[in-house]
N, C-alpha and C positions, 0 to 999 in steps of 0.2 A: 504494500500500500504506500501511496506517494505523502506524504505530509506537507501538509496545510502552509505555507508559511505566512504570517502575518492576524490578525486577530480582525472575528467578526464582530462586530459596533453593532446593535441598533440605532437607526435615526430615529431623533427625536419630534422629527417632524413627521413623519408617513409609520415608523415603526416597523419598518424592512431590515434585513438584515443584508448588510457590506462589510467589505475588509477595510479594516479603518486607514489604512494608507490610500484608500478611492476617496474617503470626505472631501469637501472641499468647505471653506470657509464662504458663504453667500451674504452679499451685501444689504436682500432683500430683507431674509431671514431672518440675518444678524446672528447668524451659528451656525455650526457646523454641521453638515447635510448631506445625504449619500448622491452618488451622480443621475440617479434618476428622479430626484426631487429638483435639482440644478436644470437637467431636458425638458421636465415638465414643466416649470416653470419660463423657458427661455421661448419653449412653443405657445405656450399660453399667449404669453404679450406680444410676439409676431401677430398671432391668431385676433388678439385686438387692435395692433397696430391695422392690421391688413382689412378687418371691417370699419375701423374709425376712417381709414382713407376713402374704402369703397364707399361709406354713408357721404363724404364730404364732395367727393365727384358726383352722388347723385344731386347733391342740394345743386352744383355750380350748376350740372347741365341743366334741372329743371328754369334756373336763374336765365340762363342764355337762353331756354327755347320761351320763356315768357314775353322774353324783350325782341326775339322776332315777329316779323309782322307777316297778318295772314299774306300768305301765296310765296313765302320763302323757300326758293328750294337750293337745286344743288351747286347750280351757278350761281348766285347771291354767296353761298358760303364759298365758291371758288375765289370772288372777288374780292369778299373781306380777306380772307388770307393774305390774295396777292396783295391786299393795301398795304395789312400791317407789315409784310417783309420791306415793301416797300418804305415806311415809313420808319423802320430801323436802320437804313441804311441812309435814309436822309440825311441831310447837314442842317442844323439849325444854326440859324441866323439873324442876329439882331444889331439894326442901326444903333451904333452911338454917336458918332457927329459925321460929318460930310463923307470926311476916307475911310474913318473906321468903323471897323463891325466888330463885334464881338462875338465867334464864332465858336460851336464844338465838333469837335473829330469825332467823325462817325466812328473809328478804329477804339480808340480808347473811351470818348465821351469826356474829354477834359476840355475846359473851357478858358480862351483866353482871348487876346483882342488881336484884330487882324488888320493890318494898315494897307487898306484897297489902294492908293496913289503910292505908296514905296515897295507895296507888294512884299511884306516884311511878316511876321517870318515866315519864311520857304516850306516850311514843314512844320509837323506839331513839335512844338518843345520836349511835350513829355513824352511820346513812340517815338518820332521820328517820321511821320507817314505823311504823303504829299498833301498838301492842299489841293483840293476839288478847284473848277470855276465858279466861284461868289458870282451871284448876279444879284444883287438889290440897288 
């Protein structure tokens, strides 16, 4: 007969029997716990993580299909798309006196003042990435 080595524990949370060099100390618990009270619990909060996300998609969608209007279909929603892509890659642009604008890089999204008549500076300060054509 092969001998045992190492000593069975009961946990004190479930009341199973492990070899006590498998416990592990759980943070939840606050004690010492054998490894299937550790899995049971690690599946559990997945298992709520994963319906508290699915509840929170159902509330968005129901939100967005309230806010479309009757006869929306699937071109409507091609087109919103294409905006928003569009609309991230935009450059936003605002006058501050005759030459300058105050501009952000679509690349990074940092903001700083762009002199239209010296055509100063060449690129963004903080990437390094070219300035677009300004038209305002």
């Amino acid at each position: 007969m092969a001998k045992e080595e190492g000593i069975k524990v009961i946990c004190k949370k479930c009341g199973r029997r492990a070899m006590s060099n498998e416990f592990a100390l759980d943070h939840v618990y606050r004690m010492m716990v054998c490894p299937l009270c550790v899995k049971e619990r690690k599946t559990s909060e997945m298992v709520h993580a994963e319906v508290k996300k699915m509840e929170e998609d159902r509330k968005k969608q129901k939100a967005q299909e309230k806010e479309k209007p009757a006869g929306w279909d699937k071109e409507d929603d091609y087109l919103e798309r294409m905006h928003k892509m569009k609309m991230k890659t935009s450059v936003k642009v605002e006058r501050v006196d005759d030459s300058r604008v105050k501009y952000q890089c679509p690349k990074c999204k940092y903001n700083f003042i762009y002199d239209r008549a010296a055509r100063r500076p060449q690129a963004c300060p903080y990437c390094s990435s070219e300035i677009g054509k300004i038209i305002l």
